[in-house]
C-alpha positions as CSV (number, residue, x, y, z in Angstrom):
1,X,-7.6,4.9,4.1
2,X,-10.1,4.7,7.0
3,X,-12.8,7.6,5.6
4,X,-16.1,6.4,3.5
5,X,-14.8,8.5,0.7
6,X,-11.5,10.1,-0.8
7,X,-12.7,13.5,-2.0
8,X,-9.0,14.3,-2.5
9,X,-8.2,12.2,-4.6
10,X,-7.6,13.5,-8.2
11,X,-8.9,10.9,-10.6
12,X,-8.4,12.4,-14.1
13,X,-4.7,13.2,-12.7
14,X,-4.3,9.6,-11.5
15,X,-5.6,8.7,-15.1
16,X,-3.3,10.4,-17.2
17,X,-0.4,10.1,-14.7
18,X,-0.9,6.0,-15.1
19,X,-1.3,5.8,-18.8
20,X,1.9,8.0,-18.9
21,X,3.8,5.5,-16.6
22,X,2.4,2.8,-18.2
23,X,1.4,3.1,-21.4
24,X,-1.6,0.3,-23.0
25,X,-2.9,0.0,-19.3
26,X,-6.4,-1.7,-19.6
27,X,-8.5,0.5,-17.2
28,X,-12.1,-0.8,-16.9
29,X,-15.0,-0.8,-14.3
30,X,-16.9,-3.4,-12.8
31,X,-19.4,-3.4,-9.7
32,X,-17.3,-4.0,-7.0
33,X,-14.8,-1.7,-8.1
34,X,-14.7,1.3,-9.5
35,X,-11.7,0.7,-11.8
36,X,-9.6,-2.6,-12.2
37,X,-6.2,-1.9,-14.1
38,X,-4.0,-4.2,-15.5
39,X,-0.8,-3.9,-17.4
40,X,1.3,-6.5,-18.9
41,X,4.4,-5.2,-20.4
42,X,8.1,-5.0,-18.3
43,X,5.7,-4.9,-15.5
44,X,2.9,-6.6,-15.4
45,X,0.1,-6.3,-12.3
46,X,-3.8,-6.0,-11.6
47,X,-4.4,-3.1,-9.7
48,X,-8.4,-2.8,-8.6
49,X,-9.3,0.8,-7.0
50,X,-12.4,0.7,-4.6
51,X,-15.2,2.5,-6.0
52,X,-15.2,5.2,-3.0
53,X,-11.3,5.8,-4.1
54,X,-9.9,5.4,-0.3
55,X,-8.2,1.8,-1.3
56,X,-6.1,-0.2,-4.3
57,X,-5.9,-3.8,-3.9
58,X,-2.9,-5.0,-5.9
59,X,-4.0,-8.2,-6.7
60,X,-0.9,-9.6,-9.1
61,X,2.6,-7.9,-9.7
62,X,5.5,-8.8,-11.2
63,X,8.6,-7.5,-12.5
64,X,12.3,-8.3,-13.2
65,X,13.4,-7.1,-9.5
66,X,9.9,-7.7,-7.9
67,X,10.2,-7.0,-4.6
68,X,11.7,-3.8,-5.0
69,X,10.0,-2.8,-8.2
70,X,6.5,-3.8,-6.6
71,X,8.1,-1.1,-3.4
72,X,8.7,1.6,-5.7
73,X,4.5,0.9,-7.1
74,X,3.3,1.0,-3.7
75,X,5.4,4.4,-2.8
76,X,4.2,5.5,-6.1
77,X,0.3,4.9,-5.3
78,X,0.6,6.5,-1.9
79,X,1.3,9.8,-3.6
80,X,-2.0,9.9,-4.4
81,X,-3.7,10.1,-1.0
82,X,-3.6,13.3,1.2
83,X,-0.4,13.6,3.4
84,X,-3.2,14.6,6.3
85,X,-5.3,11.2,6.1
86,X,-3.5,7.6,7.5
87,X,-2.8,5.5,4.9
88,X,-2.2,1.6,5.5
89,X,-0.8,-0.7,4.1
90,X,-1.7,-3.9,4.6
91,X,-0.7,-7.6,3.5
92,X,-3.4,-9.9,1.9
93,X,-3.9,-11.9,5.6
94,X,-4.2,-8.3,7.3
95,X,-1.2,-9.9,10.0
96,X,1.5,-7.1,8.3
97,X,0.6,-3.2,8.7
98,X,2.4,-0.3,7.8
99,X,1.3,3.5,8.1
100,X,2.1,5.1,4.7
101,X,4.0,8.3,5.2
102,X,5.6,10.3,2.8
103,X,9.2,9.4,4.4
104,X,8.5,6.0,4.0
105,X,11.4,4.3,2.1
106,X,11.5,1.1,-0.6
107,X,12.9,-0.9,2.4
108,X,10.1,-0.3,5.1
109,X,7.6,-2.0,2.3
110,X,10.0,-4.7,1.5
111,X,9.9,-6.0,5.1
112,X,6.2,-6.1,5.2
113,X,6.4,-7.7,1.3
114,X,8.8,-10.1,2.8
């Protein structure tokens, strides 16, 4: 997200909605992030959340079906932000860019996975 702060975003939902989806998740918090997840189980990823909540940087995921599966997570994290603010996605060499919105489908995050 561009702003200097999410004020919509609902951390004590986003907390019990992750441990519900992913049950053992290792939430903890550091200084450059607010929270760093991680989660090793049928999936297994490293999610850090930026302390000002307006970005996730999924640093590791992996699954059986990866590339879909890591999709699906990225659709499912976008729920998260307001439908009113632009949300980007962005590869880790910031050359791939997609504007997250909420008709955006597994395969228009595959291509930019790809």
């Amino acid at each position: 997200m561009k702003e200097k702060e999410n004020y919509d975003f609902d951390m004590g939902k986003f907390n019990r909605d992750i441990k519900q989806r992913f049950p053992n998740v290792i939430i903890s918090e550091n200084n450059e992030f607010n929270y760093n997840m991680l989660w090793e189980d049928e999936y297994q990823f490293n999610l850090p959340m930026s302390r000002n909540r307006c970005a996730f940087a999924i640093d590791y995921f992996n699954s059986k079906d990866r590339i879909n599966d890591y999709a699906k997570f990225i659709i499912w994290l976008g729920t998260y932000f307001s439908a009113k603010e632009e949300v980007i996605l962005c590869d880790e060499s910031g050359n791939h860019s997609l504007v997250m919105s909420r008709g955006i489908s597994v395969d228009d995050i595959v291509k930019v996975l790809e």
